[in-house]
PAMARPA-431037 format. One record per residue (C-alpha): x, y, z; residue in three letters. Coordinates in steps of 0.2 Angstrom, whole numbers, padded with zeros to 4 digits, always signed. Example, Ala and Ser with C-alpha at 12.3 -4.5 7.8 and 13.67 -1.06 7.14 Angstrom:
% residues 2
+0062-0022+0039ala;+0068-0005+0036ser;
END
This chain:
% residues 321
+0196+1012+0176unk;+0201+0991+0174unk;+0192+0982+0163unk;+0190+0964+0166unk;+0182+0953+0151unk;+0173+0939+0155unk;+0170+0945+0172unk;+0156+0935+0175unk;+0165+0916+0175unk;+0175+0908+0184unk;+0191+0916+0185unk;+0186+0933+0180unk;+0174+0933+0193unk;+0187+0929+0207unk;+0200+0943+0196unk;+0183+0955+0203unk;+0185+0951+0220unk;+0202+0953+0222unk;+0203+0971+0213unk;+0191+0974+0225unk;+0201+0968+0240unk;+0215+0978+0235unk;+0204+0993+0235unk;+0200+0994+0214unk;+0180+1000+0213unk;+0181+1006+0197unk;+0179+0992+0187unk;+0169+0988+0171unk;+0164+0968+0170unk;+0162+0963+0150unk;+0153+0947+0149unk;+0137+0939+0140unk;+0125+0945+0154unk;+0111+0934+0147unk;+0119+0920+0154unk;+0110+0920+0171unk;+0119+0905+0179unk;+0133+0916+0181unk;+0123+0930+0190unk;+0129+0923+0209unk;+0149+0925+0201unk;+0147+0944+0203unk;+0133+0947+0217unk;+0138+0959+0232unk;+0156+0964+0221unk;+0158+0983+0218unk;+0159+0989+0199unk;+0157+1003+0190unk;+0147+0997+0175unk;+0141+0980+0164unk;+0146+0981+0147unk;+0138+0966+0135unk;+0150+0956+0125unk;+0144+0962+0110unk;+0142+0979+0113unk;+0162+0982+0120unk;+0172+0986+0105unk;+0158+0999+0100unk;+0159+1005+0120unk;+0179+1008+0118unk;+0178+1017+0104unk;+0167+1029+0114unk;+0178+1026+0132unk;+0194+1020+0127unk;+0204+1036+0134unk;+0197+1034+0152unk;+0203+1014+0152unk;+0220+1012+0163unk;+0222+0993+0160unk;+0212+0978+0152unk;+0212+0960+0160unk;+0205+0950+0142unk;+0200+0934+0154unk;+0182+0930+0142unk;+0183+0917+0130unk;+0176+0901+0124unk;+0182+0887+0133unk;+0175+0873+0130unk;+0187+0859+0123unk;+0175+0847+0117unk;+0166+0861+0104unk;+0173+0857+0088unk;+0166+0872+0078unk;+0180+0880+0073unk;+0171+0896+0067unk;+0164+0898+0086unk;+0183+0901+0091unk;+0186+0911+0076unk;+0175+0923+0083unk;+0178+0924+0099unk;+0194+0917+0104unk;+0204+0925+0089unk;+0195+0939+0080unk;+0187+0947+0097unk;+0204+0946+0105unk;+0212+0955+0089unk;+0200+0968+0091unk;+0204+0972+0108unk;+0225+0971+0107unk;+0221+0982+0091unk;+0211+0994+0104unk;+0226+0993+0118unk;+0238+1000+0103unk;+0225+1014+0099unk;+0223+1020+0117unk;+0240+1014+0124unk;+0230+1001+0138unk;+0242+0988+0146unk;+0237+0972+0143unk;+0235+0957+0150unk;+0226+0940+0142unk;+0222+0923+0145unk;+0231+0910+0133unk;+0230+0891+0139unk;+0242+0878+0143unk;+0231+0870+0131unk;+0242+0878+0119unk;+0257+0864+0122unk;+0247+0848+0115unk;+0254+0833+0120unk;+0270+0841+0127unk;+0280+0837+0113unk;+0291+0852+0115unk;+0290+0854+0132unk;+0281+0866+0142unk;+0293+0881+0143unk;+0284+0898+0139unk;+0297+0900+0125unk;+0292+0911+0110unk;+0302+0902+0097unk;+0291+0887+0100unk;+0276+0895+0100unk;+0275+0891+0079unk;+0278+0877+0082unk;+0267+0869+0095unk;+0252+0857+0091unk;+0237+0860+0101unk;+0224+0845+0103unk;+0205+0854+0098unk;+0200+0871+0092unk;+0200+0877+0108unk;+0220+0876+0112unk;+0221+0880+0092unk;+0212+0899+0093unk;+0224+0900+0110unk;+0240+0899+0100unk;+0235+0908+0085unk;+0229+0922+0094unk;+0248+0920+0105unk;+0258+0919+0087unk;+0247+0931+0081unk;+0254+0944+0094unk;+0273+0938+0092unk;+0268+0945+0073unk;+0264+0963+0078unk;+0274+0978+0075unk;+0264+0989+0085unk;+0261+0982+0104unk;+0253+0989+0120unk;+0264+1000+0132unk;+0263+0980+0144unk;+0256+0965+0137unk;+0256+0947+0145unk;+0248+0930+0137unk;+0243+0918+0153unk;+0245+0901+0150unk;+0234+0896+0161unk;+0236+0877+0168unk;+0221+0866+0176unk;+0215+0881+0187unk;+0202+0876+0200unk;+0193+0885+0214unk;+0178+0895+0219unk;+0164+0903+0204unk;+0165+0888+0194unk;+0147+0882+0196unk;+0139+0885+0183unk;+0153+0876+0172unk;+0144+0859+0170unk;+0156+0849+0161unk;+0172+0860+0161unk;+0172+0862+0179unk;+0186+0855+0189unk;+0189+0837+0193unk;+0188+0844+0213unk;+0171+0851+0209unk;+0164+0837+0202unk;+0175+0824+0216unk;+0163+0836+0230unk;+0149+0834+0221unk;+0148+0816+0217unk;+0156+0810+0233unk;+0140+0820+0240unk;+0128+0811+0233unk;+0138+0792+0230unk;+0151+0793+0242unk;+0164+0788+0231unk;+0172+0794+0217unk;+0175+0789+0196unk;+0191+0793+0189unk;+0194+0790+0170unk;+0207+0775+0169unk;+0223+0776+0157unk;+0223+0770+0141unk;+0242+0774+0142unk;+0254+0759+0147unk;+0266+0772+0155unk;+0252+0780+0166unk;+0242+0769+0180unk;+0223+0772+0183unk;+0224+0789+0191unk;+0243+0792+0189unk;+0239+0805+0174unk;+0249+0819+0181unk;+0241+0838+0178unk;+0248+0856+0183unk;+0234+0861+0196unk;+0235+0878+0201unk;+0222+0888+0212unk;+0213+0902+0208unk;+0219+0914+0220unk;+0235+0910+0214unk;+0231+0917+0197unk;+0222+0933+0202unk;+0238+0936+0212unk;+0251+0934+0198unk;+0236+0945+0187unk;+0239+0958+0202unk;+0259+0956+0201unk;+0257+0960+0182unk;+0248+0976+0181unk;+0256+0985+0198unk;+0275+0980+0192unk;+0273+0979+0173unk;+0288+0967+0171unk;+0295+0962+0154unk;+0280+0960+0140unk;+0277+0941+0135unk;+0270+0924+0136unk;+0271+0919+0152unk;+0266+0899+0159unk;+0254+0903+0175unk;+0254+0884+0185unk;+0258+0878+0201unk;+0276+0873+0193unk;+0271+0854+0201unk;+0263+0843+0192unk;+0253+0831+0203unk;+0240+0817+0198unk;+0222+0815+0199unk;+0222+0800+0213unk;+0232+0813+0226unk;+0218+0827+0221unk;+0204+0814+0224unk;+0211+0809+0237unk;+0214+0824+0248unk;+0197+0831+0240unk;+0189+0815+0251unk;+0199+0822+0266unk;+0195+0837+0265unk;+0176+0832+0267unk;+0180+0821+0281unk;+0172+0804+0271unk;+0184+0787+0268unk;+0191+0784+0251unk;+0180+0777+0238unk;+0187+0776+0219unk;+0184+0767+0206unk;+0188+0768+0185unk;+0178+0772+0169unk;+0185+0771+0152unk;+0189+0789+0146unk;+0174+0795+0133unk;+0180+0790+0116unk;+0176+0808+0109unk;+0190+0814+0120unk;+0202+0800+0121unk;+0215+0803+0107unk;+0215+0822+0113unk;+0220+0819+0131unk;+0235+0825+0139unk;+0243+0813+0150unk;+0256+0825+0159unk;+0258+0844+0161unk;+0268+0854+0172unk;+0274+0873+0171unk;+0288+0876+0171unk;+0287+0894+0180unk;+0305+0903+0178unk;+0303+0915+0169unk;+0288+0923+0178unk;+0298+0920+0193unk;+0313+0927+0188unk;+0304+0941+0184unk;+0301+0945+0200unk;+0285+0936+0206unk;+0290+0930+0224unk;+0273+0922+0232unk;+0271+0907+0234unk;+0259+0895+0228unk;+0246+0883+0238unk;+0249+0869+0237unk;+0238+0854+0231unk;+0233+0849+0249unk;+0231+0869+0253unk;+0220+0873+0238unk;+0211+0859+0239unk;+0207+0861+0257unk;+0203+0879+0255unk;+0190+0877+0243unk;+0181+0863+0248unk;+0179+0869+0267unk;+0177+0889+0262unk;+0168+0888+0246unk;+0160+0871+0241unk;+0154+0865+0257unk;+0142+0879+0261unk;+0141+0885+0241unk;+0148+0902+0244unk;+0156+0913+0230unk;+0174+0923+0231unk;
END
């Protein structure tokens, strides 16, 4: 039996569908099910049981001994919520309560941390543990991401695997009921579809051009593989940075997001929201060796790939992964 948390969003939903492709139908989905935007996310995928949020750590304690590994992929991700007690809860204590779980019943495990973690890259984006203290996240979100992360590098009593997932800007398929958090390509198809052009948030950085802000864009499918990689070859326990390992900016996603639909370029600048302004990462890139090095040996999409895939497959005739 796998468990995947948060199962009903974005990536978790897409984790799903690939355990079921590699022939996983023994799977138990953990989500807030009362959350019915998310219903399309999980229709026609094969499972063996829907377990509310709240009611899991109580559900362990009664099925923990049948459970063979635990993807923890649920969270609150919303980096404009400034309510630090909201993360508390369900970012750090709930994420507590299940590595505490994954010690009592010896489950490998595998979580999802956040690139978010790194702040404004003041020391780098190596998944390093030393650093881990030390890193300054920009919002409570990226906060309850590395407290939890240096809260495991406390522990004296750890799963038989465990890996933290710094997950960079992930885009793809399942991400429509995100609204705001959604990915720059999501929102690029859908205003393009309805203005034919497209807003990008201008820099209020002299050493970035309007556009030039460089991110670590990384495909979904790319992460559910590297999840796959984790729990069939169990490689060294860790933190582990999960990008593309290329940064690229948001004038080359626009731009080949306009490609991909087949309509002429058409972008123009707003300011950046001032709630977000001082919190905004101009530059973030993976650097990936140590997940490579431990054996990981597919390789990534690229930009033009991913963006391509997604916007012909998924966005264009709204299906689900």
């Amino acid at each position: 039996m796998i468990v995947v948390t948060g199962a009903a969003g974005f990536i978790g939903s897409c984790l799903v569908s690939r355990l079921n492709k590699a022939g996983h139908e023994n799977i138990v989905v953990v989500d807030d099910f009362s959350k019915t935007e998310k219903d399309g996310n999980l229709y026609g995928k094969t499972i063996s049981a829907k377990v509310g949020r709240k009611d899991f750590i109580k559900w362990m304690e009664n099925f923990g001994a049948e459970v063979e590994f635990i993807y923890h992929i649920g969270a609150r991700t919303d980096t404009t919520e400034f309510d630090t007690a909201i993360f508390d809860e369900l970012n750090l204590n709930y994420s507590k309560d299940i590595w505490r779980l994954c010690v009592q019943f010896q489950i490998p495990l595998v979580y999802a941390s956040s690139a978010a973690t790194y702040g404004l890259g003041e020391f780098g984006y190596k998944d390093d543990h030393s650093i881990i203290p030390s890193l300054k996240p920009l919002n409570p979100y990226g906060d309850s991401k590395n407290d939890f992360d240096s809260w495991v590098l406390k522990q004296n009593e750890f799963p038989p695997f465990w890996a933290g997932l710094k997950f960079f800007n992930v885009y793809g398929p399942n991400e429509f009921h995100k609204g705001r958090m959604a990915s720059v390509i999501f929102h690029a198809f859908n205003q393009i579809g309805k203005t034919g052009g497209m807003k990008l948030f201008r820099s209020h950085n002299p050493d970035y051009t309007d556009g030039g802000q460089l991110r670590d864009f990384v495909y979904v499918k790319d992460v559910v593989e590297v999840c796959l990689y984790l729990m069939n070859s169990s490689p060294e326990s860790g933190i582990y940075n999960l990008g593309s390992g290329k940064a690229r900016t948001f004038l080359d996603l626009t731009k080949n997001t306009f490609d991909a639909m087949g309509k002429e370029e058409n972008i123009s600048f707003i300011d950046t929201p001032e709630d977000i302004r001082d919190k905004y990462q101009y530059y973030t890139e993976a650097d990936m060796r140590k997940l490579i090095d431990s054996g990981y040996d597919k390789p990534f999409h690229t930009l033009e790939e991913g963006v391509k895939d997604y916007v012909e497959n998924y966005l264009s005739n709204s299906a689900y992964y």
